[in-house]
C-alpha positions as CSV (number, residue, x, y, z in Angstrom):
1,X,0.0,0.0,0.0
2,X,1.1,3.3,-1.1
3,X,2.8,5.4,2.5
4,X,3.1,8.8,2.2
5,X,4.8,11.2,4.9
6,X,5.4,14.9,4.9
7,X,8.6,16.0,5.1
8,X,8.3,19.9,4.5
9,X,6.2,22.7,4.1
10,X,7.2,26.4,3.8
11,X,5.4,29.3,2.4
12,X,6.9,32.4,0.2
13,X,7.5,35.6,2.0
14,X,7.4,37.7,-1.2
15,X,4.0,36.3,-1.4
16,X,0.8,38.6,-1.0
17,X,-1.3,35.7,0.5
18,X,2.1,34.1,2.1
19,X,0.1,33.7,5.3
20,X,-3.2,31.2,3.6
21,X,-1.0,29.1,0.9
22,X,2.3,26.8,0.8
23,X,4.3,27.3,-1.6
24,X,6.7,24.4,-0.8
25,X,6.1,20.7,-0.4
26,X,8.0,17.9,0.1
27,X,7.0,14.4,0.6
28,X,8.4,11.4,1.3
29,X,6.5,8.0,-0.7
30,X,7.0,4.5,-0.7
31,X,5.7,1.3,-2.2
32,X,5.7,3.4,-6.0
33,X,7.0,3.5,-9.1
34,X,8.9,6.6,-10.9
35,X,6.6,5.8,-13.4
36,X,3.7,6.7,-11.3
37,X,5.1,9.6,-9.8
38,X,6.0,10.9,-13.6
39,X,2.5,10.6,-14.8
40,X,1.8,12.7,-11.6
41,X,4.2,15.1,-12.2
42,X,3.1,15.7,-16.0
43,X,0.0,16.2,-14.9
44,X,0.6,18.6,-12.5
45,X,2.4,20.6,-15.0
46,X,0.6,20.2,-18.3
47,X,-2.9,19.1,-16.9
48,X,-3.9,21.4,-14.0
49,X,-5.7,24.6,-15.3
50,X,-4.8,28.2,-13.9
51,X,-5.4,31.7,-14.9
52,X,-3.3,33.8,-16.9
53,X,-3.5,37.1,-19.3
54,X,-4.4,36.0,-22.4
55,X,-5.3,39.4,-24.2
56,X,-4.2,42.7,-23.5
57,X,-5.8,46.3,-25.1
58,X,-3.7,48.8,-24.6
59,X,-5.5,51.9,-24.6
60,X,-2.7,54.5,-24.1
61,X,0.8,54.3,-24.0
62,X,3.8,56.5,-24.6
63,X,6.2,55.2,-22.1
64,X,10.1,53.9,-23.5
65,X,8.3,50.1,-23.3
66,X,6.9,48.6,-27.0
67,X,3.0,47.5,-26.2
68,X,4.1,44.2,-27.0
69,X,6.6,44.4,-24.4
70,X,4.4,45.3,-21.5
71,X,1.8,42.7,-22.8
72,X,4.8,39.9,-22.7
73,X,5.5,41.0,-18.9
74,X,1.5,40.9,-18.4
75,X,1.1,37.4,-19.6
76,X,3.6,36.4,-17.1
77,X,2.2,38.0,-13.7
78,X,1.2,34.7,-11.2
79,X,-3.2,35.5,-10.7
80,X,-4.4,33.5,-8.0
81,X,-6.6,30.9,-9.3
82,X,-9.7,30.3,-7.8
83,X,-11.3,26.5,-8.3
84,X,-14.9,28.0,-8.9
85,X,-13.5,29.6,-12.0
86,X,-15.5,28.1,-14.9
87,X,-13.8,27.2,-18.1
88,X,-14.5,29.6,-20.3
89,X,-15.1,32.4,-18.0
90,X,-13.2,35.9,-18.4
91,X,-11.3,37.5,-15.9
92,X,-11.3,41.3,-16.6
93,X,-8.1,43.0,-15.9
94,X,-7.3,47.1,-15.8
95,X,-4.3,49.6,-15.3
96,X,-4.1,53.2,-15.7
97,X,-0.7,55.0,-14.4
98,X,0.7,58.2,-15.1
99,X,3.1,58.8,-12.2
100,X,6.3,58.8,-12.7
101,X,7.9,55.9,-11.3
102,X,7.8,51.8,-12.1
103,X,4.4,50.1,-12.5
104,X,4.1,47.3,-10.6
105,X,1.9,43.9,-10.2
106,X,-0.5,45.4,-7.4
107,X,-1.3,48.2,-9.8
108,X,-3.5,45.8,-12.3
109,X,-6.8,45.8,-10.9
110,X,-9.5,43.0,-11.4
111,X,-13.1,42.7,-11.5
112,X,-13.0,39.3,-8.8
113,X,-11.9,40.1,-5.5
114,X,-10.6,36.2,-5.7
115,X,-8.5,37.1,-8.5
116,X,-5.3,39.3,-7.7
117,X,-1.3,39.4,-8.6
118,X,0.0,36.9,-6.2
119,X,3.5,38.5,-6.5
120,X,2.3,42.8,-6.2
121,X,6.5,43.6,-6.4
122,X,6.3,41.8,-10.3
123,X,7.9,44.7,-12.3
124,X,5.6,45.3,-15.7
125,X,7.0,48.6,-17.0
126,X,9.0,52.5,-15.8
127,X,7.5,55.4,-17.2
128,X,8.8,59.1,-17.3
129,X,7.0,62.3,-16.1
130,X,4.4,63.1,-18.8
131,X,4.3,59.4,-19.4
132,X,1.1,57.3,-19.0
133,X,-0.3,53.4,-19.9
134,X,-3.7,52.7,-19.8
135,X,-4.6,49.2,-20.7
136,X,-7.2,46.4,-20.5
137,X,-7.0,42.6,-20.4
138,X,-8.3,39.4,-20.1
139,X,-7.5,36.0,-17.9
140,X,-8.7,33.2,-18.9
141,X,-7.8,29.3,-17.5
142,X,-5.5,27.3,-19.5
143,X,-2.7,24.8,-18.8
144,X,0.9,23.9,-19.5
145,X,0.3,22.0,-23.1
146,X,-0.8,25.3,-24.4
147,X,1.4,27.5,-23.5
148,X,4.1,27.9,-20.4
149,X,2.5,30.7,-18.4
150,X,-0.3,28.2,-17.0
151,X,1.9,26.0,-15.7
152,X,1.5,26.2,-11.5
153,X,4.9,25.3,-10.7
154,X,8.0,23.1,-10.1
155,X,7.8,18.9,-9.8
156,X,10.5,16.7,-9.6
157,X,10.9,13.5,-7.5
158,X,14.0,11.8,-6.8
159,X,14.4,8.6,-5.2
160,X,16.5,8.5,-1.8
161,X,19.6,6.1,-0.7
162,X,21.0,4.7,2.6
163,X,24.9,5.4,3.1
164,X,27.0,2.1,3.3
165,X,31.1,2.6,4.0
166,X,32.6,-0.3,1.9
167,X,36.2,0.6,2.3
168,X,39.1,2.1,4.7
169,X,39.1,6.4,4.4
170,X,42.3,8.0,4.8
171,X,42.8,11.1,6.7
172,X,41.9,13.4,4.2
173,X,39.2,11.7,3.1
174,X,38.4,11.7,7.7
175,X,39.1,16.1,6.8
176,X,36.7,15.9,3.8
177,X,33.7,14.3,5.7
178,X,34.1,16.2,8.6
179,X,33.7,19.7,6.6
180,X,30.3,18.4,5.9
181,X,29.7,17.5,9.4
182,X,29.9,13.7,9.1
183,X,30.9,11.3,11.1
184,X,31.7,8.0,11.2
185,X,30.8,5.5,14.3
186,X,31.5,2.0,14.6
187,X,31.4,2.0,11.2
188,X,28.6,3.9,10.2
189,X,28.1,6.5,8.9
190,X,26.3,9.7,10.8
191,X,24.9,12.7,8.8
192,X,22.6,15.3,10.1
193,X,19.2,14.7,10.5
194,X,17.8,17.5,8.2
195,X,20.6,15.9,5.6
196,X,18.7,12.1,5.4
197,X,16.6,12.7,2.4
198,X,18.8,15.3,0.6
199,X,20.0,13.4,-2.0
200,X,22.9,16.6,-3.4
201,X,24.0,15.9,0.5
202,X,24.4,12.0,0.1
203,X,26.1,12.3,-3.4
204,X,28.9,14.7,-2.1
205,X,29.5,12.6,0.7
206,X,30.3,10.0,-1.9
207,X,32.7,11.7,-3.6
208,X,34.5,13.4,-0.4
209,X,35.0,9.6,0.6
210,X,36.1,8.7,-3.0
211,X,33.3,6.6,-2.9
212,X,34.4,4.9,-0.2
213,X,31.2,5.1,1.3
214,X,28.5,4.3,-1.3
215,X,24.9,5.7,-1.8
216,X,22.5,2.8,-1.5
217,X,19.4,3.1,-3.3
218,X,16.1,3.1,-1.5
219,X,12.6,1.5,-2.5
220,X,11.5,5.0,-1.8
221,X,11.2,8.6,-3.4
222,X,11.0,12.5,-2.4
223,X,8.5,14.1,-4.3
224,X,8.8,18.0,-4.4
225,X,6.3,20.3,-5.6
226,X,7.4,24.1,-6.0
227,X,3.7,26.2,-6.3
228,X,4.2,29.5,-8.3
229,X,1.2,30.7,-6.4
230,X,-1.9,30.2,-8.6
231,X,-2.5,27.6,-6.2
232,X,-1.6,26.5,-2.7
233,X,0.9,23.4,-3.1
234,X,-1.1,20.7,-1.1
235,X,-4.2,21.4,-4.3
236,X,-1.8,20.5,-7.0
237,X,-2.2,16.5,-6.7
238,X,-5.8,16.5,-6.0
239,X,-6.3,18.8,-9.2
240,X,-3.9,17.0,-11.4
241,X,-5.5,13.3,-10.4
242,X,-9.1,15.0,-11.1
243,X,-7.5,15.9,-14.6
244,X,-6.7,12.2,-14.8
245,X,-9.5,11.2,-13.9
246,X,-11.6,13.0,-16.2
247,X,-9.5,11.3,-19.4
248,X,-10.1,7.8,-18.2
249,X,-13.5,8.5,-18.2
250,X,-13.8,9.8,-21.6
251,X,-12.0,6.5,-22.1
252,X,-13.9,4.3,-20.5
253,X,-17.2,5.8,-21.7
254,X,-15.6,5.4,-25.5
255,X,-14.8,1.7,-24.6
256,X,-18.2,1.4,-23.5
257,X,-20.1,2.1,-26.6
C-alpha cells in the first residue's frame, strides 16, 4: 500500500497571500513506481488549469516600453486561481498609471476580488513624467500543453539512498567528511538529520569519501512540488489526479459504446 509522509512545508514571503497558501512541499512516498510519480508530475504541469493574461488592449501608452513588451511581462504575472472559476469564464483585468515611477503587479486591478497578482512587487514597465499606460485585459484558464505561463509550478521526485562505507578512508578523506559535518561510528556513517533525504548531500559525501562510502538506493522517493502561487501546493495532486481522472472516463465511456 502506497505510504506517504510529509517531510516539509514552507510558504513564500514575497508572497501577498504568504500567510493562507504553501508554496513548498516535500513528501516522502514509498511502495511506487517513478513511473507513477511521472505521470503525476506531467499532470501537474501540463494538466492542472490556472489563470493567466491571455489578451491585453492597450488603450494609451507613450512610455520607453513597445506595447508588445508590456503585454509579454502581463502574460507572465502569477493571478491566484480560484477552483470555482468556470472554463470559459473571463477575468477582466485594468491599469491606468501616469506617475512617474515603475508600474508594478499590485497596480492591475481586477473585477473578482478572488482574482489578484499573487507577486504585487512583479515589475511590468517605468514610465517618465508626462508618461502614461492605460490598458485592458483578459484572464482566462488554460494549462501547460498550451502555453508555459499556466503552468503552476515546479515537480520533480528523486528517489533517496542509505549510506554504506565499503572501504578504509584515509585522513583526508576523515578532513573531507568532517567539513560536511559527518561522522563515522562504529562504522557507520552519521549525517545530520535535516541531511537524510537530501539526496545533493548523500552524493557529495560519496565523492568526499572517493566513494568509499557508497549511496544505496532506496525503495523510496522524495517528491517536491514548487507552487508558483496560482494555487496552494497541497491542491496540486488533487487537481492533477481529477485531470486524470476525467481522461479515463472519456475513455472508459468510448470503450463502452
Amino acid at each position: 500500500m502506497l505510504e506517504i509522509s510529509l517531510l516539509e512545508k514552507s510558504t513564500d514571503k514575497y508572497a501577498v497571500d504568504k500567510d493562507k497558501k504553501i508554496y513548498k512541499l516535500k513528501l516522502l512516498i514509498r511502495d511506487v513506481t517513478p513511473n507513477f510519480l511521472n505521470v503525476l508530475r506531467r499532470a501537474i504541469l501540463e494538466e492542472v488549469k490556472t489563470l493567466a493574461i491571455e489578451d491585453v488592449y492597450i488603450i494609451e501608452n507613450n512610455s520607453a516600453m513597445w506595447d508588445e513588451m508590456i503585454a509579454h511581462r502581463l502574460g507572465l504575472v502569477v493571478l491566484n486561481t480560484p477552483e470555482n472559476i468556470k472554463e470559459n469564464e473571463e477575468i477582466k483585468l485594468y491599469l491606468e498609471k501616469n506617475e512617474k515611477g515603475y508600474i508594478y503587479g499590485s497596480d492591475l486591478k481586477t473585477d473578482r476580488k478572488d482574482v489578484y497578482v499573487v507577486y504585487p512587487e512583479t515589475m511590468i514597465a517605468y514610465i517618465d513624467e508626462n508618461q502614461k499606460v492605460k490598458l485592458e485585459a483578459v484572464a482566462i484558464l488554460g494549462n501547460g500543453k498550451q502555453h508555459a505561463k499556466f503552468i503552476p509550478g515546479h515537480v520533480y521526485y528523486y528517489r533517496t539512498g542509505e549510506l554504506k562505507l565499503e572501504g578504509k578512508l584515509d585522513e583526508k578523506e576523515l578532513e573531507n567528511l568532517k567539513l560536511l559535518g559527518v561522522e563515522i561510528k562504529k562504522n557507520k556513517v552519521q549525517i545530520p538529520k535535516e541531511k537524510e533525504y537530501d539526496r545533493t548531500f548523500l552524493d557529495a559525501i560519496e565523492r568526499a569519501s572517493n566513494e568509499k562510502i557508497k549511496v544505496i538506493p532506496k525503495d523510496e522517493f522524495v517528491f517536491v512540488i514548487e507552487s508558483f502561487g496560482q494555487y496552494s501546493a497541497e491542491k496540486l495532486i488533487p487537481l492533477a489526479i481529477k485531470e486524470l481522472q476525467n481522461k479515463l472516463n472519456n475513455l472508459l465511456e468510448f470503450l463502452s459504446k
